[in-house]
C-alpha positions in Angstrom: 105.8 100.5 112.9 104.0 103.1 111.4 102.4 102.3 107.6 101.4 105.6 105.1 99.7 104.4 102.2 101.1 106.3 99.3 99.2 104.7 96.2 97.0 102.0 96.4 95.6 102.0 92.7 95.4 98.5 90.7 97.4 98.2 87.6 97.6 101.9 86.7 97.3 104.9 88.6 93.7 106.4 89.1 91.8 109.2 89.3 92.2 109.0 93.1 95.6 107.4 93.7 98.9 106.5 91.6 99.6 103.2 91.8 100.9 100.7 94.3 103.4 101.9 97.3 103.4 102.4 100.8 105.9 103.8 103.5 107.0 101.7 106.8 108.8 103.9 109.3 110.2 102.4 112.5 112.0 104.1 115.0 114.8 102.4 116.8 118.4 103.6 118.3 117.9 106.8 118.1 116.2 107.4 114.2 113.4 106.7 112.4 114.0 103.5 109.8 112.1 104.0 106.6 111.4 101.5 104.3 109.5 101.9 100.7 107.2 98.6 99.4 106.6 98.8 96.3 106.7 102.4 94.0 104.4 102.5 91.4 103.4 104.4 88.1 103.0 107.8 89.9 104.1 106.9 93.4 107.0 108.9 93.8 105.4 112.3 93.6 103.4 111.7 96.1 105.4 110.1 98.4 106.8 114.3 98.7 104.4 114.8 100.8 104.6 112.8 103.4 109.0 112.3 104.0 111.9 113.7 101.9 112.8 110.9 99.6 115.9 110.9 100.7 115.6 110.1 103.7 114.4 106.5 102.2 117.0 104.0 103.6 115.8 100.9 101.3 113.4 99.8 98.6 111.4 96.0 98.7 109.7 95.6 95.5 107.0 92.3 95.5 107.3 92.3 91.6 108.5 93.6 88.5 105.1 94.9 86.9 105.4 98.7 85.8 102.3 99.5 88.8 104.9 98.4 91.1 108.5 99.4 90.3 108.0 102.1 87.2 109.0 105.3 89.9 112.2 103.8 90.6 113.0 105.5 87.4 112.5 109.2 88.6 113.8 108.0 92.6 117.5 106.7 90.2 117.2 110.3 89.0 115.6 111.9 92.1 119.3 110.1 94.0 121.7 110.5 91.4 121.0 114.0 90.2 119.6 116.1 93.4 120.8 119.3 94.1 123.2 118.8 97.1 124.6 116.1 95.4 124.5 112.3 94.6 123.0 109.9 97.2 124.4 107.3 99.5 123.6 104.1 97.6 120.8 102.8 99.6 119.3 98.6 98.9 116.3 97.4 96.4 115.1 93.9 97.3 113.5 92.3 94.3 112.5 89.4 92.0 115.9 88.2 90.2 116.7 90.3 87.2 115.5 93.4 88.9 119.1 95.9 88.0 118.7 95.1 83.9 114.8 95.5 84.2 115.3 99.2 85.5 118.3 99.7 83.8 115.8 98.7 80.0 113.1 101.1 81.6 115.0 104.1 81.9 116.9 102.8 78.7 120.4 102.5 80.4 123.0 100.3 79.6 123.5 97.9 81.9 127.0 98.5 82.8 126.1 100.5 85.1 122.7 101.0 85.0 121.6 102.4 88.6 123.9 100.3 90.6 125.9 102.9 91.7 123.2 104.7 93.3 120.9 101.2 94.2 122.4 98.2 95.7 120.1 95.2 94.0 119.6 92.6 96.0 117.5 89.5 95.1 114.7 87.7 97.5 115.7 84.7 99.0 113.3 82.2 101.3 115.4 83.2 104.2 114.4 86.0 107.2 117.1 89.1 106.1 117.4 91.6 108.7 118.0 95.6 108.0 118.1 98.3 111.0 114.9 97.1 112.6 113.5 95.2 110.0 112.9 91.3 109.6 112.0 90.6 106.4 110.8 87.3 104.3 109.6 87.3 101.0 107.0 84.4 100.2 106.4 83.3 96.4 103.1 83.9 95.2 101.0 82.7 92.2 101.2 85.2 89.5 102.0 85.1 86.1 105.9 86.7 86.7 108.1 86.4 89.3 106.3 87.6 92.7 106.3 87.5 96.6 103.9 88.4 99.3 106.3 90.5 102.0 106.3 90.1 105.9 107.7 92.4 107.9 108.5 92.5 111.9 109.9 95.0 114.0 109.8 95.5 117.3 107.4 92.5 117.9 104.4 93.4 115.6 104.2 92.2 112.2 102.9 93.6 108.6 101.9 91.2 105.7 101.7 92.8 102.2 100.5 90.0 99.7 101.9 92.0 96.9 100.1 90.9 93.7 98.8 87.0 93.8 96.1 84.6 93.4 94.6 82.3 96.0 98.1 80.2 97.0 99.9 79.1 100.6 102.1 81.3 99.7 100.5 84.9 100.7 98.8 82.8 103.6 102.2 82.4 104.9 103.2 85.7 104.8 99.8 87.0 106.5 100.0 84.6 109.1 99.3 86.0 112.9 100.1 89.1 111.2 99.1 92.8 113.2 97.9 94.1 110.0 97.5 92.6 106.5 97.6 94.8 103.5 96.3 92.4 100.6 95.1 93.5 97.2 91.5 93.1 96.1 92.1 93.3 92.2 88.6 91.5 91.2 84.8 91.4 92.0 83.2 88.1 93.4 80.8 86.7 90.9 82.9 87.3 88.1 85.2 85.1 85.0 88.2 85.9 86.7 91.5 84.2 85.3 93.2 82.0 87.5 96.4 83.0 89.8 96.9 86.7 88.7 94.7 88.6 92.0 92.4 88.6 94.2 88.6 89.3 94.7 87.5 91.0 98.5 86.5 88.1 99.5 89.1 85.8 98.7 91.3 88.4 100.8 88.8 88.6 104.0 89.2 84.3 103.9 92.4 84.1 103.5 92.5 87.0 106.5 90.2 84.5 108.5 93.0 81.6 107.7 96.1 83.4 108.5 94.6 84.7 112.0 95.4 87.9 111.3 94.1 90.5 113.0 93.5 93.3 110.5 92.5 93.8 107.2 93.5 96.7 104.8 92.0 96.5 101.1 94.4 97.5 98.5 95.3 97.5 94.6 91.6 97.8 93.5 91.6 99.1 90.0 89.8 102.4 88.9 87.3 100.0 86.5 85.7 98.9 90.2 84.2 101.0 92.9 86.2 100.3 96.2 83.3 100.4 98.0 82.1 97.1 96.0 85.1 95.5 96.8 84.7 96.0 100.7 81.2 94.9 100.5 82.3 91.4 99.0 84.9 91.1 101.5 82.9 92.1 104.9 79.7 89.9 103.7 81.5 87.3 101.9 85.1 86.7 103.4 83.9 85.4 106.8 86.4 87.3 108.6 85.5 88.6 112.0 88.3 91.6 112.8 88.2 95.1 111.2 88.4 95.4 107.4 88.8 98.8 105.2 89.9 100.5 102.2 93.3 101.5 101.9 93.5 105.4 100.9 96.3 107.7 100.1 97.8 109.8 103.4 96.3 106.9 105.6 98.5 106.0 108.8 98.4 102.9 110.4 99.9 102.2 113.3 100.7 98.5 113.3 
């Protein structure tokens, strides 16, 4: 699997990056899969530069916070609208009431919204399987409805803890994984509230936990210097494999 960061801003886009999404390509029988996680405030312009959006074959959002689904407003538009004509409808994977929260944001009725050009479907506990993909959402601890995602495909693995606090949940998901891309919202040494994100550190332990074998720093917020963030997690996390800082255009193969 190949991973391009697209935005990896926290909570609004930055000077730097928009915010939160990232492209997983796979190629099996013949094509290359493509799959979005997440598409942020900002994300879809960017995500231009690196495929033809439609060319996307599904969407897996880990919540329903604007930094994380706001762009499916302009890819509805991008599908429905583009100049050699409407798009095949093509899935979205989300938190339950995920067609009348994008249908309110782009101030649609309901009825019907953007279901004829995106096939909403809701996470269950279960492994779902599309193309190449084996996906499973894992609840998290945040304060709506959100999931860590882990992804196989052709016997490596990808853990994205989406937005969360400490929890077994986003443990699960990075468990054994090839490469775990976790946010690292907050600074160590700092009032943070309970079960809304992550500091470095906390993300480099719960690496060490889950075995998994990489690290990739995400979702830090243009208050903090991402270079801060890495420090607390390489000299505070205890976690002995490579860590880094997620940034936009970066390709990893996992």
């Amino acid at each position: 699997m190949r991973l391009t960061v697209i935005g990896w801003s926290g909570s609004y886009p930055g000077p730097e990056s928009p915010a939160s999404s990232y492209l997983l390509e796979h190629d099996h029988d013949g094509r290359t899969w493509r799959l979005l996680l997440d598409l942020g405030s900002g994300a879809l312009g960017v995500l231009h530069r690196y495929v033809d959006p439609v060319l996307v074959d599904g969407v897996v959002l880990s919540h329903l916070h604007a930094d994380h689904c706001l762009d499916l407003c302009g890819y509805y538009v991008l599908r429905k609208y583009h100049p050699t004509g409407t798009q095949p409808q093509i899935p979205v994977w989300g938190p339950a009431g995920t067609a009348v929260r994008m249908a309110k944001a782009y101030d649609l009725d309901e009825d019907p919204g953007m279901n004829e050009e995106f096939d909403f479907r809701t996470h269950v506990a279960d492994d779902l399987h599309f193309g190449p993909f084996t996906i499973r959402a894992h609840h998290v601890a945040h304060p709506v409805t959100a999931y860590s995602i882990r992804i196989t495909a052709g016997g490596r693995t990808l853990a994205y803890s989406g937005d969360t606090g400490v929890c077994d949940g986003v443990t699960d998901a990075a468990r054994d994984a090839d490469l775990f891309l976790c946010e690292a919202s907050f600074r160590e040494g700092v009032a943070n509230p309970p079960d809304l994100h992550l500091t470095g550190a906390e993300a480099a332990r719960i690496a060490k936990k889950a075995n998994a074998s990489r690290l990739v720093l995400t979702h830090i917020p243009p208050w903090y210097e991402p270079k801060d963030v890495l420090d607390d997690a390489v000299t505070k996390g205890g976690f002995d494999g490579p860590i880094e800082l997620a940034r936009c255009g970066a390709v990893y193969e996992v």
